[in-house]
MMTF fields as JSON, N, C-alpha, C and O atoms, coordinates in Angstrom:
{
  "mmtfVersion": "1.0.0",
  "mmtfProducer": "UNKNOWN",
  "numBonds": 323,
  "numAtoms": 324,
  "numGroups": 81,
  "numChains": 1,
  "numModels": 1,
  "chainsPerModel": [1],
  "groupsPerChain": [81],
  "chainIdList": ["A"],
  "bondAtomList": [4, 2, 8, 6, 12, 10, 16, 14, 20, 18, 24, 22, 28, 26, 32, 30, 36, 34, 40, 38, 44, 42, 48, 46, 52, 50, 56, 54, 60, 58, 64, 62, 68, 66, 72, 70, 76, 74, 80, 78, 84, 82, 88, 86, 92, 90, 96, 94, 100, 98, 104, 102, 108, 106, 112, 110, 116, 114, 120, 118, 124, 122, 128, 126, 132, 130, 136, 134, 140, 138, 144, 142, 148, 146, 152, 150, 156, 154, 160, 158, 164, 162, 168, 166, 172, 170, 176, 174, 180, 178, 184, 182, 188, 186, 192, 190, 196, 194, 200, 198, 204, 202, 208, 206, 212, 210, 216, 214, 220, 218, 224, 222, 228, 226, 232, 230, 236, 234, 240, 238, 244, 242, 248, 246, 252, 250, 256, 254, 260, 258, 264, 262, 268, 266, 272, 270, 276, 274, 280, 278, 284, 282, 288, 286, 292, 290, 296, 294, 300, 298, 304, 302, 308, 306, 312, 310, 316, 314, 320, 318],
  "bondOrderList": [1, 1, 1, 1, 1, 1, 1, 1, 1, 1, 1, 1, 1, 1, 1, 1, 1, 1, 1, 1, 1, 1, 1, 1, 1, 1, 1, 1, 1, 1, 1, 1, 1, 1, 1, 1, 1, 1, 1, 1, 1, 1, 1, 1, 1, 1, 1, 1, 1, 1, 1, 1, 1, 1, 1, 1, 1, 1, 1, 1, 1, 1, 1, 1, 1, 1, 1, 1, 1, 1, 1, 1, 1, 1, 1, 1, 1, 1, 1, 1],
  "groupList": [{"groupName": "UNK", "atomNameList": ["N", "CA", "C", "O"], "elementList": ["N", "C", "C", "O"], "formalChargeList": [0, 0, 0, 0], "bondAtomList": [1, 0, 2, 1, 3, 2], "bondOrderList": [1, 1, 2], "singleLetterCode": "X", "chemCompType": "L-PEPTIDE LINKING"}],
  "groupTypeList": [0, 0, 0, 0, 0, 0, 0, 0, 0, 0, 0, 0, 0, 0, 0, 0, 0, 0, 0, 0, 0, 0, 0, 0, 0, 0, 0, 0, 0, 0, 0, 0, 0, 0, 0, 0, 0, 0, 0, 0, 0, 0, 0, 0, 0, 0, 0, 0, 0, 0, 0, 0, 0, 0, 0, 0, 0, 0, 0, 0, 0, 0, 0, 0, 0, 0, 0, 0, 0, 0, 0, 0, 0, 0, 0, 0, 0, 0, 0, 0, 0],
  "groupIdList": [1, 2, 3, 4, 5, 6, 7, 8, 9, 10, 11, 12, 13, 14, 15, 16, 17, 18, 19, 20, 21, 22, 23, 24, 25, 26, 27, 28, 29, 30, 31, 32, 33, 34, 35, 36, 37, 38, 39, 40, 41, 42, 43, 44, 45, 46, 47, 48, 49, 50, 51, 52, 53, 54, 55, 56, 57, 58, 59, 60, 61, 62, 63, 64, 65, 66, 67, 68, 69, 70, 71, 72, 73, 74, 75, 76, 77, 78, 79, 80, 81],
  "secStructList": [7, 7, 7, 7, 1, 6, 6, 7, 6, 6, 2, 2, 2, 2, 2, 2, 2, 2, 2, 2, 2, 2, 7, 1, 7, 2, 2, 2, 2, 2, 2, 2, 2, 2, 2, 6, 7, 7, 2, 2, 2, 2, 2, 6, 1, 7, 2, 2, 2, 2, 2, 2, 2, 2, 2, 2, 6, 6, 7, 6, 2, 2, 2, 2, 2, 2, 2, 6, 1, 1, 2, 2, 2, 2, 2, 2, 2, 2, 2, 2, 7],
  "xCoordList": [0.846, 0.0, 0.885, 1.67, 0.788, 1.444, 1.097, 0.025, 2.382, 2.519, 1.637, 1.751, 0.715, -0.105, 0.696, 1.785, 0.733, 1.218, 1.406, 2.39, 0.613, 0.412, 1.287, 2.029, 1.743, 2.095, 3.721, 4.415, 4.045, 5.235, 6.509, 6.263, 7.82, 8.648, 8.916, 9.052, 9.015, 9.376, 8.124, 8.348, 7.074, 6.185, 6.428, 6.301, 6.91, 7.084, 8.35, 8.206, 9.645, 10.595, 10.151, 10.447, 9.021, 8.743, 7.906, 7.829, 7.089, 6.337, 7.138, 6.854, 8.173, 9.547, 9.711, 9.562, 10.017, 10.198, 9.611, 10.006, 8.354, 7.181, 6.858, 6.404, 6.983, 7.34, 7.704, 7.24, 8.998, 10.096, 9.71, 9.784, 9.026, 9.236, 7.881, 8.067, 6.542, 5.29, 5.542, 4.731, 6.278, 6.235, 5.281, 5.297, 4.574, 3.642, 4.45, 5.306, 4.228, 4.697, 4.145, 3.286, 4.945, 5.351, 3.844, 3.263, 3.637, 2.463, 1.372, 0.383, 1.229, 0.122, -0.536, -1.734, 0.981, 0.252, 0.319, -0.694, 0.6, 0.507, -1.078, -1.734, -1.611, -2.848, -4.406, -5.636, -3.186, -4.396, -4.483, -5.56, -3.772, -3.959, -4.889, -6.063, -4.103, -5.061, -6.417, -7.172, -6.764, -8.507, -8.596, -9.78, -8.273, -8.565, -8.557, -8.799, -8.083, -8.119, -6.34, -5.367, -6.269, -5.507, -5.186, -4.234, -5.963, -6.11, -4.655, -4.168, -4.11, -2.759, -2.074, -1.722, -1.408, -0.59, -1.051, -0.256, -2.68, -2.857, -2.493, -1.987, -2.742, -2.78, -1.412, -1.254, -0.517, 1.259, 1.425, 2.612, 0.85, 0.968, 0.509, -0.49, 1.003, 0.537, -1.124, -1.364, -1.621, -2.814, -2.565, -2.847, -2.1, -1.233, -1.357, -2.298, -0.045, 0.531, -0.506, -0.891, -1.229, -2.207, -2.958, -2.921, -3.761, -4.735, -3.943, -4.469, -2.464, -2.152, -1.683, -1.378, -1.599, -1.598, -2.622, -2.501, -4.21, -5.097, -5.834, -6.54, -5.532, -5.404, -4.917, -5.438, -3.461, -2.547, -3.016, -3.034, -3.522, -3.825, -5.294, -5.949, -5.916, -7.42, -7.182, -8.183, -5.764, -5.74, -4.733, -3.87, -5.144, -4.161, -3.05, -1.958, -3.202, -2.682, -1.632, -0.507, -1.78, -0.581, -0.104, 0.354, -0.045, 0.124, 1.534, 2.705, 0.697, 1.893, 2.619, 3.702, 2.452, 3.321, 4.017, 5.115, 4.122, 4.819, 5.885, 7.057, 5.134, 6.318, 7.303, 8.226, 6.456, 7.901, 8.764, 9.726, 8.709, 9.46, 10.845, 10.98, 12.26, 12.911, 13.313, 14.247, 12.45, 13.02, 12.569, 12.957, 11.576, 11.059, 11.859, 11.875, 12.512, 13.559, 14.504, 14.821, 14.89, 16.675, 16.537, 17.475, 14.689, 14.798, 14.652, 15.168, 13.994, 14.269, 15.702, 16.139, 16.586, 17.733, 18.276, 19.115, 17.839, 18.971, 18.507, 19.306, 17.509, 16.564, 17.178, 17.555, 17.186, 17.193, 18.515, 18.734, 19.665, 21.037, 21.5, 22.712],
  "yCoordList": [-1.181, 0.0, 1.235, 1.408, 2.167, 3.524, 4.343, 4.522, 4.777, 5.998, 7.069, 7.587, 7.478, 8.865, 9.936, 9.651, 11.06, 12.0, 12.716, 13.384, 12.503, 13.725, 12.917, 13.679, 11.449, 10.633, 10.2, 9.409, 11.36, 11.346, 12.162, 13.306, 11.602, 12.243, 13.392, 14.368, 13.28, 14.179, 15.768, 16.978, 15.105, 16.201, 17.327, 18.551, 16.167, 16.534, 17.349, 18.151, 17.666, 18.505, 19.542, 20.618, 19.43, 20.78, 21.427, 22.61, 20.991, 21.676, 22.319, 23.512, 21.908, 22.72, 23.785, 24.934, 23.548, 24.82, 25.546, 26.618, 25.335, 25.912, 26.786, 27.913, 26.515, 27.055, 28.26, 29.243, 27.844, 29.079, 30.146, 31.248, 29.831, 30.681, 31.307, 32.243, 30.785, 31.382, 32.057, 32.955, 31.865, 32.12, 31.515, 32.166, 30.462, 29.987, 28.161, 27.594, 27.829, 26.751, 25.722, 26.023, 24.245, 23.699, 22.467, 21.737, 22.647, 21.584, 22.503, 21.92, 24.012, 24.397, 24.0, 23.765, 23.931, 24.279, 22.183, 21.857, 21.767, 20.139, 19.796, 19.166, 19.974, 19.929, 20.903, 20.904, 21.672, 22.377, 21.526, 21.125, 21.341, 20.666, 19.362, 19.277, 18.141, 17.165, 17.149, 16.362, 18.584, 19.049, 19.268, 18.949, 19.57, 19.943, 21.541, 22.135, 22.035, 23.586, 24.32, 23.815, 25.271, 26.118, 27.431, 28.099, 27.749, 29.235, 29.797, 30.829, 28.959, 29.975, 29.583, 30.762, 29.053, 28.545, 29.711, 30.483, 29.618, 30.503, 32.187, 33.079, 32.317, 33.713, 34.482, 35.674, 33.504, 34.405, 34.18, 34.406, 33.812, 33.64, 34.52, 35.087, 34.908, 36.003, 35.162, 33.955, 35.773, 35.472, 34.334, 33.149, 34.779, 33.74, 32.471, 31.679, 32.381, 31.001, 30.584, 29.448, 31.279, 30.564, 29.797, 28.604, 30.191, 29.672, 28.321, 27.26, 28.308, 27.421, 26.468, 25.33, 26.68, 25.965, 24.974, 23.75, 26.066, 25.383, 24.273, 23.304, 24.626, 23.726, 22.47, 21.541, 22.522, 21.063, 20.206, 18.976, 21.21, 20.203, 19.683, 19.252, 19.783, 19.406, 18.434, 18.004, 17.998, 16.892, 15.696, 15.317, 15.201, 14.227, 13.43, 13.294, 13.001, 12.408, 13.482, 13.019, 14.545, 15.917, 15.422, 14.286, 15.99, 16.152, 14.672, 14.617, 13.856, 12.547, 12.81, 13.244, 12.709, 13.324, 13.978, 13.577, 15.108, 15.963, 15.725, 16.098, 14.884, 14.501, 13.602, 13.382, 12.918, 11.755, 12.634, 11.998, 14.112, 14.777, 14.229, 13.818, 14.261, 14.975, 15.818, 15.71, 17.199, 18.177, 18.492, 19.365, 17.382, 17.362, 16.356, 16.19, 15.699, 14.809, 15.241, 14.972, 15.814, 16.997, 18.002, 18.297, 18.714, 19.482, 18.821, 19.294, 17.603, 16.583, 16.35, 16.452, 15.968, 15.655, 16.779, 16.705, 18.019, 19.026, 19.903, 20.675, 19.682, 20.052, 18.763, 18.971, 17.93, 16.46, 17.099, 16.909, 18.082, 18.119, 18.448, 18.333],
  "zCoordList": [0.0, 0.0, 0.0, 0.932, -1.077, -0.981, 0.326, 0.905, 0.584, 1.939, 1.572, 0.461, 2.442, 2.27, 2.055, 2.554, 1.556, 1.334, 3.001, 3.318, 3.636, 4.967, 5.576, 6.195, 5.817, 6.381, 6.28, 6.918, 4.862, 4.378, 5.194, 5.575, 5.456, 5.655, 5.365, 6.102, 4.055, 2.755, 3.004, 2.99, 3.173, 3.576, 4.782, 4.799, 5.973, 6.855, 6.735, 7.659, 6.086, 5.682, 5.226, 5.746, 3.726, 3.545, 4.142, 3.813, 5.089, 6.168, 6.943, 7.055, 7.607, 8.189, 7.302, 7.717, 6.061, 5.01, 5.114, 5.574, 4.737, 4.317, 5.741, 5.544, 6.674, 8.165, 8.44, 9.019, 7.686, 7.891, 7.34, 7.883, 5.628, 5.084, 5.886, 6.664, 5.687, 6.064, 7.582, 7.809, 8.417, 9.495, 10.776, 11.82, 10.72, 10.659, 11.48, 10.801, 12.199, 13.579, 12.374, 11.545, 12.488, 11.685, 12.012, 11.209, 13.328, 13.823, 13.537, 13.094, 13.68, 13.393, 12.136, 11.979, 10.735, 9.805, 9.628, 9.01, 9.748, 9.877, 10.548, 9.718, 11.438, 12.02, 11.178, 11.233, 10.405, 9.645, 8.522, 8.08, 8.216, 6.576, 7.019, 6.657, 8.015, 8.337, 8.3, 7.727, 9.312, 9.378, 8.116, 8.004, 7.034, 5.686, 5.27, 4.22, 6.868, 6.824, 6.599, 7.159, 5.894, 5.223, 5.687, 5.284, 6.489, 7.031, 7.338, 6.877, 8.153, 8.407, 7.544, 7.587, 6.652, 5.61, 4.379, 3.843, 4.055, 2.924, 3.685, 3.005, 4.696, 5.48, 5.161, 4.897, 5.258, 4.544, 3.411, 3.175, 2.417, 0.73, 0.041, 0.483, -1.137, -1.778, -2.806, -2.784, -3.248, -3.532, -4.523, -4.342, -5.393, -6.481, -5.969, -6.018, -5.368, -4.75, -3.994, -4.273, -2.907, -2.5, -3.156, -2.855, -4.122, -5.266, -5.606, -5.272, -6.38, -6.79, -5.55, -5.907, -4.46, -3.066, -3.075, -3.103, -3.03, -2.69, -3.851, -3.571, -4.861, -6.115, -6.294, -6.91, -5.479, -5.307, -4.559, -4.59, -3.655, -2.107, -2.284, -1.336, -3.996, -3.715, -4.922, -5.495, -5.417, -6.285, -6.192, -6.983, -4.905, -4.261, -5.081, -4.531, -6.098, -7.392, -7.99, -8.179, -8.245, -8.421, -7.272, -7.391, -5.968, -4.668, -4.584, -4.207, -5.078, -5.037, -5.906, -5.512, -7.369, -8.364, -8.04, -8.426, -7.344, -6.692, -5.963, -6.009, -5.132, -4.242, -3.994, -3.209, -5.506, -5.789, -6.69, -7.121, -7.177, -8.169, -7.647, -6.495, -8.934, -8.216, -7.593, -6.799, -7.918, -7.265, -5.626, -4.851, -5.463, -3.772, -3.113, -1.893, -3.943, -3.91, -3.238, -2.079, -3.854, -3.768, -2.569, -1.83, -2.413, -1.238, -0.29, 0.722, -0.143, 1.485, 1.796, 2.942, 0.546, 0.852, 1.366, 2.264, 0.832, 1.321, 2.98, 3.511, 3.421, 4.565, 5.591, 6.744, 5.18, 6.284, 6.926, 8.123, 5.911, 6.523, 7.505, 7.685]
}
């Protein structure tokens, strides 16, 4: 059975990222997404990125695609350091 995306390591790194950059506590925005809620994650994004945020996160199949990229690849590897 494939690993859930929320359930992923790899997720769990760029949520650290995604952290830093949003300003925004790494469990807050981890507990929001679970509930299915976005609020503080979309709250530091510019309108743009939000949209295409909330877009990814409503097509689970991208969302995996994604995160087997290499390039989500390369940023776990380089975050894990």
């Amino acid at each position: 059975m494939a690993q859930r995306p929320q359930d992923s390591p790899q997720l769990d790194a760029l949520l650290q990222a995604v952290s830093r950059k949003l300003g925004v506590p790494a469990d807050t925005l981890k507990a929001e997404l679970k509930a299915g809620k976005f609020d503080a994650a979309l709250s530091g994004m510019k309108p743009k990125e939000a949209a295409a945020f909330q877009q990814l996160l409503n097509n689970p199949g991208r969302l995996q695609q994604m995160m087997n990229s290499q390039q989500a690849k390369a940023l776990y590897e380089k975050l894990k350091q």
